[in-house]
N, C-alpha and C positions, 0 to 999 in steps of 0.2 A: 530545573529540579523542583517546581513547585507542585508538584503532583496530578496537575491538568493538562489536558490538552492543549495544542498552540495551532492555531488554524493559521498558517503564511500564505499572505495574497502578494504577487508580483505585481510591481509598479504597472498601472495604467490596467488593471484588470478586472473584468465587472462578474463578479461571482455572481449567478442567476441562483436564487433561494425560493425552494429547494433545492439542490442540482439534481440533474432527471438520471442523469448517466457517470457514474463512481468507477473508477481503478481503485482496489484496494491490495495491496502485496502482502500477501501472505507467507510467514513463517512459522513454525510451531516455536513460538516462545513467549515470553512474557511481555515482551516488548509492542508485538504483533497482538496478542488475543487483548489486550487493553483497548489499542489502538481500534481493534473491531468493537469493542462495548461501547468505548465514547462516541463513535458513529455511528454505533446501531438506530438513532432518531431520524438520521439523514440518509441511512440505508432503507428503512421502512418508506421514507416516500419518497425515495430514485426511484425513478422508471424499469433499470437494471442495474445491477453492481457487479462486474468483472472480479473474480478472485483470481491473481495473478499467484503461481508460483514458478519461482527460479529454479533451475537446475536442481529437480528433488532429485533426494539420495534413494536407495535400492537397501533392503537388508532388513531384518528386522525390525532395528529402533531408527531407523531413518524415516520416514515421510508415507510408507504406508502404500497399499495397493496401491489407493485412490489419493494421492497428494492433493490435497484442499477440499477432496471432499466432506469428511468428518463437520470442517468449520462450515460448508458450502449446507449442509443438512441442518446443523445449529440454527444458522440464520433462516434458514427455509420455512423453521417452525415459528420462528418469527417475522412471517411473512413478508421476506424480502427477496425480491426477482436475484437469483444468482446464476452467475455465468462460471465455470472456472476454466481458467485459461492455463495449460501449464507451457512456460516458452524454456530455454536455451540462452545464454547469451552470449555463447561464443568468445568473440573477441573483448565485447563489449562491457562495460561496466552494466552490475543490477542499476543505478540509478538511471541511466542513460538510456537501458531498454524500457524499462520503465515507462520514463516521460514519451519514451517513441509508441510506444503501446497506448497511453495517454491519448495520444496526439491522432492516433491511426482510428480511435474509433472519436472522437470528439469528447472526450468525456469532460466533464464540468467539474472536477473535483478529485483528486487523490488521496487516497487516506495510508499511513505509513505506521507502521513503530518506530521511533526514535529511536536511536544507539548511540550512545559515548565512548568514547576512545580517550586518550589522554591525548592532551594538544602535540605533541611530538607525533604519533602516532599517524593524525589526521594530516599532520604536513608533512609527512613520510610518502604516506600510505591513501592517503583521502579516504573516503567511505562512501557508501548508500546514501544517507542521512543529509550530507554534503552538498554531495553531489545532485539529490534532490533540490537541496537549498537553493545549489547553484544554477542549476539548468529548468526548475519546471515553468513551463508557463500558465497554469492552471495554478488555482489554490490547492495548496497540500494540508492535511490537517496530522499533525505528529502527537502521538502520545508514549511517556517513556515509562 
């Protein structure tokens, strides 16, 4: 809750600065458009930045023709390479395709919004955020 960003490195991992190649998960929400400002330094000199979104919804106020495009134009004008990817995760947890989309193209860095739940919640139910925590092997950088 301090109002900043948190970059988490996993044990024994050598984050290359600048990183050339960003997963970034995108959401429409407050959480996510944060998380894209506090990166936008490390977005401008990546090589490419993937905009991932999850199972965008259909309908009006849901996610729009073009799901990530909106944010993928933003950044454009701020001269950063975007990619947007939109995936499905099926069976699978967001955090978990995620890291495997991560991992499938090499990228050096993921960038996330944070989310809180109340602790019952999270050991109920687990989360994104978590699950990140728990599984990336690349640095994640969270902003909430």
């Amino acid at each position: 809750e301090s109002g900043r960003p948190v970059l988490v490195v996993p044990t024994r991992c050598k984050l290359p600065m600048p990183p050339r190649r960003i997963v970034a998960a995108w959401k429409p929400s407050r959480e996510s458009t944060r998380a894209f400002h506090d990166a936008l330094p490390l977005f401008r000199t990546a090589d490419v930045v993937d905009i991932v979104v999850f199972n965008p919804a259909s309908g009006e106020l849901a996610d729009g023709e073009q799901p990530g495009g909106d944010i993928a134009t933003h950044l454009a004008r701020h001269g950063v390479n975007v990619n947007v990817v939109v995936l499905r995760t099926g069976n699978d947890s967001i955090g978990f395709a995620l890291n495997q989309h991560a991992e499938s193209i090499s990228a050096q860095l993921l960038v996330a919004g944070g989310y809180g739940h109340s602790r019952f919640r999270e050991w109920a139910l687990g989360g994104t955020t978590r699950d990140l925590l728990m599984g990336a092997s690349i640095p994640v950088l969270f902003s909430h």
